[in-house]
Every structure is written in C-alpha cells, then in structure tokens.
N, C-alpha and C positions, 0 to 999 in steps of 0.2 A: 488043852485042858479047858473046861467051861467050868467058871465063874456066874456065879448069882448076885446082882446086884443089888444090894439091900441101902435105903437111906437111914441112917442112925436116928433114930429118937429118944429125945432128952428125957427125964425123968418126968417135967413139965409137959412133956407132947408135943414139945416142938422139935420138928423136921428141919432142920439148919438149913442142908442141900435143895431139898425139895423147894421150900419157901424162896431160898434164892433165886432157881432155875423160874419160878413162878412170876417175877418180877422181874426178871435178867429178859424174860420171853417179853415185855412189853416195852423196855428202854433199848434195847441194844439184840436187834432177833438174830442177827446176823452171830456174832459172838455166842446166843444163845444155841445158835444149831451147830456151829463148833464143838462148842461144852457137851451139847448131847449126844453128841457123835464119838467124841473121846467116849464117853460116861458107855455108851456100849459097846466102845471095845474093847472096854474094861472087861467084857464077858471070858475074852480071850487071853492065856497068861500070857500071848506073847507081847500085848501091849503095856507089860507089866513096867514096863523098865525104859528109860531113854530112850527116844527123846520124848515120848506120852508122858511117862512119870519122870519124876524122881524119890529117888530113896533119900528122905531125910533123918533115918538110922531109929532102931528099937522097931522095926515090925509097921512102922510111918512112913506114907508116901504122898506125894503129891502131881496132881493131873494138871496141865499146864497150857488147857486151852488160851489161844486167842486170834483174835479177826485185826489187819491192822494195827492199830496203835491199843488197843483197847486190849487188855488181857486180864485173865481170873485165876484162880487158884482152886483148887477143891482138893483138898485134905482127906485120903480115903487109909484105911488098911484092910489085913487080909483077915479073915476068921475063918473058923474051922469049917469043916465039908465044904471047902470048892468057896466058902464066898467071900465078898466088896463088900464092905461098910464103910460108904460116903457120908466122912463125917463133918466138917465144915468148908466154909467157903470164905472167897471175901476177894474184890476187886484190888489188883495188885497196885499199891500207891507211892508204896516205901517200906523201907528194909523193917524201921521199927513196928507198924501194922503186920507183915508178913511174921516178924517176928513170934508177937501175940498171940496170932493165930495158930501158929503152931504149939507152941504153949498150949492154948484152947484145944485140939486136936487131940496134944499126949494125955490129958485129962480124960476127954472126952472114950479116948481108948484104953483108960484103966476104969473105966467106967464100964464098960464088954467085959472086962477082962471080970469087974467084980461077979460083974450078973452071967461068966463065963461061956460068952460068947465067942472069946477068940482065947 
C-alpha cells in the first residue's frame, strides 16, 4: 500500500520536520541520509511498524533513524486516504526530552484531527 508523505505545518507556518532535516543535512549528513531514507519508506506500509517505527499508542508513531552513536526521533501518524504526517522531531538525549516530545506530537495530532485531517 503507498502512502503520501506530508510534513505537518503549524498554525504559525512552521514545518517542525522539514526545518530539522534542513539543519540535520549540514551538522550530521550521514545521520541525515538515514532519516531520509526511513522518511521514504514511510511511503510503504510495510515499513510501518518495528523496527522502522514504533507505535507509541492513540494512532502515534515514531521513526527511529540513526548512524552510529548519533540517533533522532521523528514523531509521524497516519491520516486519511493513504497518508504520513511527519510531525516532530528532536535529537534523542534523554528519556525526559523524548518524553516532551511526544507530548508535543499528541497535540500536534489533535490539531489534524481539529482541522480533520486524520
């Protein structure tokens, strides 16, 4: 089954993923072609699930690129007709960050949900 990857955009206009991937591509390339390499094959559901994602429960996943020691996060879910909304990101550092983020995420996905996108 093919998926359409969409990057989430805030109310603001800011692109979370995108902006990361944009900065991630000039510190760290190697980790960044990782991340872009998961991110499409996201297109396909098989990559949907362990060890690409995890399901962290309510319709929230998480992509779990990394190169080395260096690893990221990207916070995605599913919406309706076939697609991926990559919705944050953040360099894995500790449980309490990872935490937030997700948090950050579940918001960010009742936020689709108002403007009923998923």
């Amino acid at each position: 089954m093919h998926f359409e990857i969409l990057y989430y955009e805030a109310f603001n206009g800011k692109q979370y993923v995108r902006e990361f991937l944009n900065e991630l591509e000039k510190i760290n390339y190697n980790l960044y072609k990782v991340t872009i390499g998961l991110i499409d094959n996201l297109e396909n559901s098989e990559y949907h699930c362990f060890p690409t994602s995890k399901p962290l429960g309510s319709g929230l996943f998480e992509l779990k690129p990394s190169f080395g020691t260096n690893t990221c996060r990207i916070n995605w879910c599913k919406g309706g007709k076939q697609k991926v909304y990559l919705l944050n990101e953040f360099i894995k550092k500790n449980k309490k960050r990872q935490q937030k983020e997700i948090e950050k995420a579940r918001k960010l996905m009742k936020e689709l949900k108002t403007k009923e996108l998923i």
